[in-house]
C-alpha positions as MATLAB code, in Angstrom:
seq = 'XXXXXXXXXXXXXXXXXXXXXXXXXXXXXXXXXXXXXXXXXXXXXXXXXXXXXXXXXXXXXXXXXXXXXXXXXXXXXXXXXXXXXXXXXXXXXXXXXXXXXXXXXXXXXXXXXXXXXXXXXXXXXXXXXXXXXXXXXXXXXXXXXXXXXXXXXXXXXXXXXXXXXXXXXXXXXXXXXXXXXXXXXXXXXXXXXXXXXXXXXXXXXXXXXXXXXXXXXXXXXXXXXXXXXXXXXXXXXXXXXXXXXXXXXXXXXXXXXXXXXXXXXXXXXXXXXXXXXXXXXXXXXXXXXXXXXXXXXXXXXXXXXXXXXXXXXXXXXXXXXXXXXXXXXXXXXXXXXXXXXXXXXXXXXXXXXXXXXXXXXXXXXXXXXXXXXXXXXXXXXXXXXXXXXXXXXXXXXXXXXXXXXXXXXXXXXXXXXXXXXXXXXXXXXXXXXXXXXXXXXXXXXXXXXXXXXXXXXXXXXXXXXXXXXXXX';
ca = [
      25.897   -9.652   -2.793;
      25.053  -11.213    0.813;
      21.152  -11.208    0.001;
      21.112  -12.383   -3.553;
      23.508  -15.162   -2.603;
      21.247  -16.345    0.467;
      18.440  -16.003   -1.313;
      19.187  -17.987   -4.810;
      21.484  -20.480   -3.287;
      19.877  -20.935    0.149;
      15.767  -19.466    0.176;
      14.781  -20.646   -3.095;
      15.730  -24.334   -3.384;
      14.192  -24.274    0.720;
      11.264  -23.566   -0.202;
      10.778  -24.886   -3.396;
      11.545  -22.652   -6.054;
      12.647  -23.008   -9.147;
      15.042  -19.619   -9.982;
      16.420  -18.725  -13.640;
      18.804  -15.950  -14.112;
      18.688  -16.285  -18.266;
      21.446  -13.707  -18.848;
      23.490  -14.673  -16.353;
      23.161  -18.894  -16.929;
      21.716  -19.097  -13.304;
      19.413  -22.276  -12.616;
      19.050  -23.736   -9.042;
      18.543  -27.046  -10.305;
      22.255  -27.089  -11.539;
      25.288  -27.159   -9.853;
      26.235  -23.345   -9.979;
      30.636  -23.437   -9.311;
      30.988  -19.674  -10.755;
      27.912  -18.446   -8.472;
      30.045  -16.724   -5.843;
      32.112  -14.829   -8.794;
      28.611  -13.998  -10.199;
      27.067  -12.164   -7.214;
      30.910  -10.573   -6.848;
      31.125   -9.236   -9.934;
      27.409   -7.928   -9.780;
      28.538   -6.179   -6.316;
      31.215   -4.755   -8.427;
      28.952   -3.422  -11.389;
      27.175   -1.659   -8.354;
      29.870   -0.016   -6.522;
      31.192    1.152   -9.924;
      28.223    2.743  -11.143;
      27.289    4.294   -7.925;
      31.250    6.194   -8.138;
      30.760    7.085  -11.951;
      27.077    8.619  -10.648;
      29.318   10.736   -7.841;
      31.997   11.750  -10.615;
      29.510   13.036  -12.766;
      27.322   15.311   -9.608;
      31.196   16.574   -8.573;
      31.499   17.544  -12.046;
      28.124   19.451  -12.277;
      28.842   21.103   -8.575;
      32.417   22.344   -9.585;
      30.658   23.928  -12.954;
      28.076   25.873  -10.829;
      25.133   23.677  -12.261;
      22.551   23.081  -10.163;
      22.061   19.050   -9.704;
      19.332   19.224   -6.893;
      15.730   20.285   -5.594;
      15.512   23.757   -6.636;
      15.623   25.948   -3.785;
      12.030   27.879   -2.272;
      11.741   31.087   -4.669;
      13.405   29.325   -7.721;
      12.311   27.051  -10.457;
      14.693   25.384  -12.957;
      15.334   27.755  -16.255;
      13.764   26.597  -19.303;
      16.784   27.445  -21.384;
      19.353   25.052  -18.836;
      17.547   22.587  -16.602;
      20.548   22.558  -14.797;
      20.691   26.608  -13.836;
      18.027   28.177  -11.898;
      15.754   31.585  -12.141;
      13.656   33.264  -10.014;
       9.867   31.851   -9.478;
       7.314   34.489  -10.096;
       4.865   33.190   -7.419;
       7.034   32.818   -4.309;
       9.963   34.841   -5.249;
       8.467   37.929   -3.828;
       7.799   35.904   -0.692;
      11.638   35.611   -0.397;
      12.323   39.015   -0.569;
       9.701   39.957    1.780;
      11.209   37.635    4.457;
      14.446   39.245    3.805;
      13.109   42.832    4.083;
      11.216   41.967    7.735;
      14.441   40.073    9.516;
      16.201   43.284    8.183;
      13.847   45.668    9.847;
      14.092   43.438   13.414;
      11.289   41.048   13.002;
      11.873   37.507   14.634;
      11.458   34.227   12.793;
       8.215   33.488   14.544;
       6.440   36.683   14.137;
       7.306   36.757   10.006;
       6.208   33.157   10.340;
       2.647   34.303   11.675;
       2.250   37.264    9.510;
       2.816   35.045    6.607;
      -0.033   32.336    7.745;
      -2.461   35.879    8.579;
      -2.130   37.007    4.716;
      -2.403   33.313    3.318;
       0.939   32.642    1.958;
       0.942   29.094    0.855;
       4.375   27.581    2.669;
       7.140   26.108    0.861;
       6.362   22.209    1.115;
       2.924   23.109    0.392;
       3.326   25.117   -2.588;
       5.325   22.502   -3.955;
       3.000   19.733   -3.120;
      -0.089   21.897   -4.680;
       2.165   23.737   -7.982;
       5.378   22.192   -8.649;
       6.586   18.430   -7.465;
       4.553   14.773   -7.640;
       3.550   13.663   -4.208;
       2.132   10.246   -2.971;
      -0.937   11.236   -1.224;
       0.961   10.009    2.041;
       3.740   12.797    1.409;
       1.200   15.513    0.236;
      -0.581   14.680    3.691;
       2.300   15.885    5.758;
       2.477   19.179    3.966;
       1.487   21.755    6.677;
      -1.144   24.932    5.423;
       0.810   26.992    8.207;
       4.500   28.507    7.792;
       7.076   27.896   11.024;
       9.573   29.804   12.537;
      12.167   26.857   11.650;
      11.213   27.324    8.090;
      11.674   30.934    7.613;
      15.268   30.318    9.964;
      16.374   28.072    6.940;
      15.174   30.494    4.136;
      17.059   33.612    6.008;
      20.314   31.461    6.163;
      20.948   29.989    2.491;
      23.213   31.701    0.666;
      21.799   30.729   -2.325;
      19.130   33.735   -2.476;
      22.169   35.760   -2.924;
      22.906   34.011   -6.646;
      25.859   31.338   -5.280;
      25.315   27.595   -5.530;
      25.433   25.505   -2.599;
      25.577   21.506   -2.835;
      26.606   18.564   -0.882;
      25.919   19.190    2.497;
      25.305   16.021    3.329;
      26.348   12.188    1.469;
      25.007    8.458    1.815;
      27.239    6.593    4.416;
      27.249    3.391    1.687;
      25.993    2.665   -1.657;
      23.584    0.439   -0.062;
      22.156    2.482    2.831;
      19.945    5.265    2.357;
      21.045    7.289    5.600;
      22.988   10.541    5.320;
      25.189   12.111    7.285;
      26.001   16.009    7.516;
      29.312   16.946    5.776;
      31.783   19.387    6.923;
      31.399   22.775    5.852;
      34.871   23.153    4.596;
      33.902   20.012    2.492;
      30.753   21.780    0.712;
      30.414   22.141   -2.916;
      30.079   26.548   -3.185;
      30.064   28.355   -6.116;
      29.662   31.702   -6.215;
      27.466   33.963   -9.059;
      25.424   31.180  -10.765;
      22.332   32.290  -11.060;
      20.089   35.624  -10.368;
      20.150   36.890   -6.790;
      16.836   37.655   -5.337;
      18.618   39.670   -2.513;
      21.150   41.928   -2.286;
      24.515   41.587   -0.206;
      23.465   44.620    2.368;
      19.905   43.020    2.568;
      21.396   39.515    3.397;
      23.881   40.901    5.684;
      21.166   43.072    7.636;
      18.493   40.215    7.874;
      21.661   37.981    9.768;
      22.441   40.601   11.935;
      19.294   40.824   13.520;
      18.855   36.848   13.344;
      18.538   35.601   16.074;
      18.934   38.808   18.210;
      18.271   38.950   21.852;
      18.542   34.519   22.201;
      21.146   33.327   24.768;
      21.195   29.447   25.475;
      19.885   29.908   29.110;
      21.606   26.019   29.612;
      24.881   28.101   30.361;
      23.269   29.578   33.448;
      23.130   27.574   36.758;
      20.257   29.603   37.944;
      18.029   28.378   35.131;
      14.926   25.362   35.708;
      16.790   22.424   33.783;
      13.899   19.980   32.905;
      14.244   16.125   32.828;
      11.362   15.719   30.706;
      12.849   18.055   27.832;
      11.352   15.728   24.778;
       8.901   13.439   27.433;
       6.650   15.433   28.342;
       4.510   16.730   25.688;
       0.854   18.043   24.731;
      -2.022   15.524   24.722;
      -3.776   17.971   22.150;
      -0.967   19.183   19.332;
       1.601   17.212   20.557;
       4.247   19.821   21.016;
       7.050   19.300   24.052;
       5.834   21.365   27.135;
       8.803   24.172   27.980;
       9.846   25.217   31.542;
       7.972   28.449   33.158;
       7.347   29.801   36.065;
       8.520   32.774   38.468;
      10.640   33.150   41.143;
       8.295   34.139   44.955;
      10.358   35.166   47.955;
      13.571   32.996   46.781;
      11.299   29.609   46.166;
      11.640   28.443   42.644;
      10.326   25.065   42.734;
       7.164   25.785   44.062;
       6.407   27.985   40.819;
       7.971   25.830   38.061;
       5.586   25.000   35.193;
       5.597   23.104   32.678;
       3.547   24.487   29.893;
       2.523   23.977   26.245;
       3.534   27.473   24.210;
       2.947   26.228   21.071;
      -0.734   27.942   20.174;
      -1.781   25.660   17.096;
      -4.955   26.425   14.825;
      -4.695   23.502   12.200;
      -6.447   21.148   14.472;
      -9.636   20.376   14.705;
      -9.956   20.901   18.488;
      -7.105   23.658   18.623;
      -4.737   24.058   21.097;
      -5.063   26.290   24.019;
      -2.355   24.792   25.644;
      -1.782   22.423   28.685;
       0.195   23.531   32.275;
       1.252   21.196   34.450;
       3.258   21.826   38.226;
       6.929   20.615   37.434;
       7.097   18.968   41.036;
       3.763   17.495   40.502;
       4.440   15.392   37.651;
       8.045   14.453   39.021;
       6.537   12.815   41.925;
       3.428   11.041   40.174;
       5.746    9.628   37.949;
       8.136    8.861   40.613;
       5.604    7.131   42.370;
       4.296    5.134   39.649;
       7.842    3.650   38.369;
       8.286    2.851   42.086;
       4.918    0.590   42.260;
       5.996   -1.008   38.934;
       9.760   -1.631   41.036;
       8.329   -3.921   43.968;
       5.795   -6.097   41.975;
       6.537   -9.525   42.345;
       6.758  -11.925   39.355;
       3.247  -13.272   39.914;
       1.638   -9.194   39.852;
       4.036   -9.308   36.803;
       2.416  -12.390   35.267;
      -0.982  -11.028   36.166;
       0.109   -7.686   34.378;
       1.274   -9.762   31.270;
      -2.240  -11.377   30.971;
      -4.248   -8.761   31.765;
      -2.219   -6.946   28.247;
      -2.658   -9.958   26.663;
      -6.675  -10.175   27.595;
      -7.317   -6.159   26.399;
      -5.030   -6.638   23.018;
      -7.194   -9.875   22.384;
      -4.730  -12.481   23.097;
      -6.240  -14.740   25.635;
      -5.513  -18.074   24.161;
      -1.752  -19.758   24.915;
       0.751  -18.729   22.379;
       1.957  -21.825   21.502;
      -1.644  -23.186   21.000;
      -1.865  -20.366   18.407;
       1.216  -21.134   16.765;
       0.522  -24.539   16.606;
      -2.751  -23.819   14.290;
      -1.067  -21.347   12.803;
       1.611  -23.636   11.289;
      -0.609  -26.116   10.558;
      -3.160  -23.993    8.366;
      -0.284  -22.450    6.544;
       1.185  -25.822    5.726;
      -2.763  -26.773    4.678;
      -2.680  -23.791    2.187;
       0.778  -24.284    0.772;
      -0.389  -28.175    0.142;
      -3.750  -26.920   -1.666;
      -1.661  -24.489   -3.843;
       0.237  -27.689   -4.606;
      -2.643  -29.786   -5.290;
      -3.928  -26.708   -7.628;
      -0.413  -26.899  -10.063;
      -0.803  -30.612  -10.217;
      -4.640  -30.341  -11.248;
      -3.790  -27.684  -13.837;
      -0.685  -29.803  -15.378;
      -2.882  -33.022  -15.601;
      -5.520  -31.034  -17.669;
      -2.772  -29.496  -19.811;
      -1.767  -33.841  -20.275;
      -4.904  -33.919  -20.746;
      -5.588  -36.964  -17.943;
      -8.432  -34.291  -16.261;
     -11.025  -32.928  -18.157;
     -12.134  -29.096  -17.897;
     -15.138  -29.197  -16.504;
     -13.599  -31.586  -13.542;
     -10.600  -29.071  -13.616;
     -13.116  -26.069  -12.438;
     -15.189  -28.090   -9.905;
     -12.004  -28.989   -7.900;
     -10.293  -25.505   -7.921;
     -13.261  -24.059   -7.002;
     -13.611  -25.832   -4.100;
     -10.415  -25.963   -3.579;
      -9.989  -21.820   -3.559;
     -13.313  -21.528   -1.176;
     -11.598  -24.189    1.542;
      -8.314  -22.165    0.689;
     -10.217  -18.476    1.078;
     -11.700  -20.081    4.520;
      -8.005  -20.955    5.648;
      -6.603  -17.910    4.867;
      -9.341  -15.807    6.547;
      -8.953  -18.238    9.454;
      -5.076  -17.319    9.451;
      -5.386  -13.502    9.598;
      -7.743  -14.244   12.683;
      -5.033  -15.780   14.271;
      -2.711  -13.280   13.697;
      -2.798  -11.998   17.230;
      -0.366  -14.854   18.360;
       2.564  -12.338   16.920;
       1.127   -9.786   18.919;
       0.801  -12.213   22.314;
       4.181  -12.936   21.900;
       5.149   -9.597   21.388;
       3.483   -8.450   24.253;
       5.461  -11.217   26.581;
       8.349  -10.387   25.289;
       8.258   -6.513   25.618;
       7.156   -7.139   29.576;
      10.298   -9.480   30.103;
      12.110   -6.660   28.725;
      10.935   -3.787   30.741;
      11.237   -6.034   34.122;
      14.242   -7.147   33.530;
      15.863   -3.562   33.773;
      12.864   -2.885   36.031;
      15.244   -5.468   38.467;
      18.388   -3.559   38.786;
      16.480   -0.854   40.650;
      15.425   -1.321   44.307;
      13.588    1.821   45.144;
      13.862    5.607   43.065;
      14.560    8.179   45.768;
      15.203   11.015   43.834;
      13.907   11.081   39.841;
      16.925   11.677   37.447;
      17.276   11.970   33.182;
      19.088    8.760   32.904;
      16.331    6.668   35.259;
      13.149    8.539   32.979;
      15.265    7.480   29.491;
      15.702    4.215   30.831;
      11.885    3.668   31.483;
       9.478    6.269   30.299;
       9.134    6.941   26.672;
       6.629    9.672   26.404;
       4.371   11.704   28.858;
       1.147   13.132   27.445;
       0.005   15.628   29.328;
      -3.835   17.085   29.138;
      -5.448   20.662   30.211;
      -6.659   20.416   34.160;
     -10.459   20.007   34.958;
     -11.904   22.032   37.898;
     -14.646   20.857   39.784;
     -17.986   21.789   38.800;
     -18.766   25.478   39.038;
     -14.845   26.577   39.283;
     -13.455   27.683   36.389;
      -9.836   28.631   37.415;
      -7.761   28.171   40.643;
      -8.256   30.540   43.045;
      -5.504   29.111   45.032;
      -2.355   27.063   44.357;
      -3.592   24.079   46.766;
      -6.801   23.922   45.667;
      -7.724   20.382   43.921;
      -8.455   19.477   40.316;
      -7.924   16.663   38.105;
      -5.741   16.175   34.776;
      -4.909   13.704   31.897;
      -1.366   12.360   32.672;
      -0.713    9.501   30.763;
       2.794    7.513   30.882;
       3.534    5.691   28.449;
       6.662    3.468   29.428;
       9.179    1.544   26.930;
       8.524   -1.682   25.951;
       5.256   -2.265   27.523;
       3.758    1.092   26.617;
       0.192    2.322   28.889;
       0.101    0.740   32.090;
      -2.665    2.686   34.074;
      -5.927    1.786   32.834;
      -7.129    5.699   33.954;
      -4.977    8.619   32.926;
      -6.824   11.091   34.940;
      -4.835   11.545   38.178;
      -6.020   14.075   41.087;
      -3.383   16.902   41.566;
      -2.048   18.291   43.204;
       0.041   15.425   43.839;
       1.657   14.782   47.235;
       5.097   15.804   48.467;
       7.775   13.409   48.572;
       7.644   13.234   52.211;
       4.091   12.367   52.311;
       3.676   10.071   49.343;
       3.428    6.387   50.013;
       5.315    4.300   47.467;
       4.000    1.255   48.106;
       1.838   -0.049   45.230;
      -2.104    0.042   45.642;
];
């Protein structure tokens, strides 16, 4: 209702444009007194056709039909499109999943004996057999099963023959967010459709689910790391995980973080990454402190040396300056080409005349328009000005970091990429814990994004008491 007001009552007749609405005896060239009670009533039509749609999927759910994506193992019966029956390809794959979590086999290993015998994964199988993809969604379909995956699979009910719906809901008609719904809320009806496990088989395969996991937060003796979703692998992109061991009472000296996510569908595959946890708390303490005590002209110099590497070296008003002007240049040749076109049709210009002057009129048009997309970088210059005012301006409110918490990381870093170490020539592991190498570290802060122009830092880092935190 807000939008189609704004735009036929306010954007249109701004910029020039002449709107119709036949059906509804809309024309912005006429006085329009019933307009607000038109764009009510069509907010009406909306609302009511969006609670007649929910009426009739409540009424399908309470009858046991089936009114969504049929489940991984199932297809939709010929007979009732709205029942479904067991898929010949991958209902086997079901049952086998089943029988393993029965027998004691973790999520993760049935995960990786499914990817060692070939088993096409669900999103996959539907992408290759079943559903219409864009190529964009058919891209994201993984060749390799997860642990997560096989979780959900050994979880839904509906392998035992009951149908499960509305587990979720739209907050609005007009958003396209959803929201979990409560589980005493859910739509479940129980024997609508073949089972492809039994009752003892379910009930096994959950009670070995997730046996022998404890949430290790409820100890006070476990590592808790602040870079739980920061810090991640440079190669497959995976969050690194806390490791280490515990040496005559020291902890910290042997905390790790580490990549244990072994991926094989990457061109370069992942052998993982290990960094010291102490190590990368004081680099990046370090750094965020030499970003702290710049003054605003090493800020200003910082702002133009982004602006010089993204391209951006002339002054942003000088760029929107030309920018305006060429786009008010194109909108007056478009103009210019209506009026040619209208006088031929009144037959004051002649054809031949008519092509000459649009031609050259679309080639000095084609020249502005090129010229235009060049200039396009004045967004990004602005952008980039912007996003550093940002940043410094909470950058302000801290003096000095003394100690590296959660809250002052969220507040400034927004990922940590983390690469595998590089001995010097001739070494190929550490033969002690001091002994020097170099690795890939790069921060990548909110706002203004890489700051360090080299990633590769020399570890291992210094202790807190030694480091310097004055900027170089």
């Amino acid at each position: 209702m807000r939008e189609a007001s704004y735009y036929a009552e306010q954007f249109f007749p701004e910029h020039g444009i002449h709107y119709i609405a036949i059906s509804d005896n809309f024309d912005t060239e006429r006085e329009n007194i019933m307009a607000p009670f038109l764009f009510a009533m069509n907010e009406v039509y909306l609302r009511d056709g969006s609670r007649k749609v929910k009426d009739v999927l409540r009424s399908k759910r309470e009858n046991g039909q089936y009114c969504a994506c049929p489940p991984y193992g199932y297809r939709k019966d010929t007979q009732d499109k709205h029942r479904l029956a067991p898929d010949e390809m991958t209902a086997p794959v079901v049952l086998r999943i089943f029988e393993q979590a029965a027998k004691g086999d973790s999520s993760r290993k049935i995960a990786l004996d499914l990817n060692e015998d070939g088993v096409i994964p669900p999103l996959k199988y539907r992408v290759l057999y079943r559903d219409e993809f864009s190529e964009e969604g058919a891209a994201r379909a993984s060749d390799l099963w997860n642990y997560t995956t096989v979780k959900r699979i050994l979880k839904n009910p509906v392998y035992l023959g009951h149908t499960l719906l509305g587990k979720s809901k739209k907050v609005s008609v007009k958003s396209k967010k959803k929201v979990p719904v409560p589980r005493e809320d859910w739509a479940v009806t129980e024997n609508t459709h073949p089972p492809l496990v039994s009752n003892a088989l379910y009930g096994r395969a959950q009670a070995n689910l997730g046996r022998g996991s404890r949430d290790y937060r409820a100890y006070d003796h476990v590592r808790k790391s602040i870079f739980s979703g920061i810090a991640v692998c440079s190669k497959c992109g995976y969050s690194l995980c806390s490791c280490g061991t515990v040496y005559k009472g020291e902890r910290e000296k042997y905390w790790y973080l580490s990549c244990t996510h072994q991926r094989q569908d990457i061109a370069d595959p992942c052998t993982g990454v290990r960094v010291r946890y102490a190590d990368l708390l004081e680099i990046v303490r370090q750094e965020l402190n030499s970003l702290l005590v710049l003054t605003d002209k090493q800020v200003e110099a910082l702002v133009k040396e982004a602006l010089r590497r993204a391209g951006a070296n002339e002054n942003p008003k000088v760029l929107r300056q030309k920018r305006e002007k060429i786009e008010a240049r194109i909108g007056t040749i478009d103009k210019i080409v209506t009026k040619l076109y209208t006088d031929n049709a009144a037959g004051d210009l002649d054809d031949d005349r008519l092509r000459r002057m649009v031609a050259d009129l679309e080639k000095e048009s084609a020249g502005l328009q090129a010229a235009l997309d060049s200039l396009t970088i004045s967004r990004s210059a602005e952008e980039i000005e912007s996003s550093y005012a940002n940043f410094f301006s909470l950058a302000r409110e801290y003096t000095q970091i003394q100690e590296l918490d959660r809250e002052t990381l969220l507040t400034f870093v927004e990922r940590i990429e983390i690469g595998p170490k590089k001995y010097p020539e001739g070494t190929v592991k550490a033969t002690h814990r001091n002994q020097p190498y170099r690795q890939s570290i790069r921060i990548v802060y909110k706002f203004i994004g890489e700051v360090a122009e080299e990633p590769v830092r020399e570890l291992p880092a210094m202790s807190g008491n030694e480091a310097n935190d004055t900027p170089a």
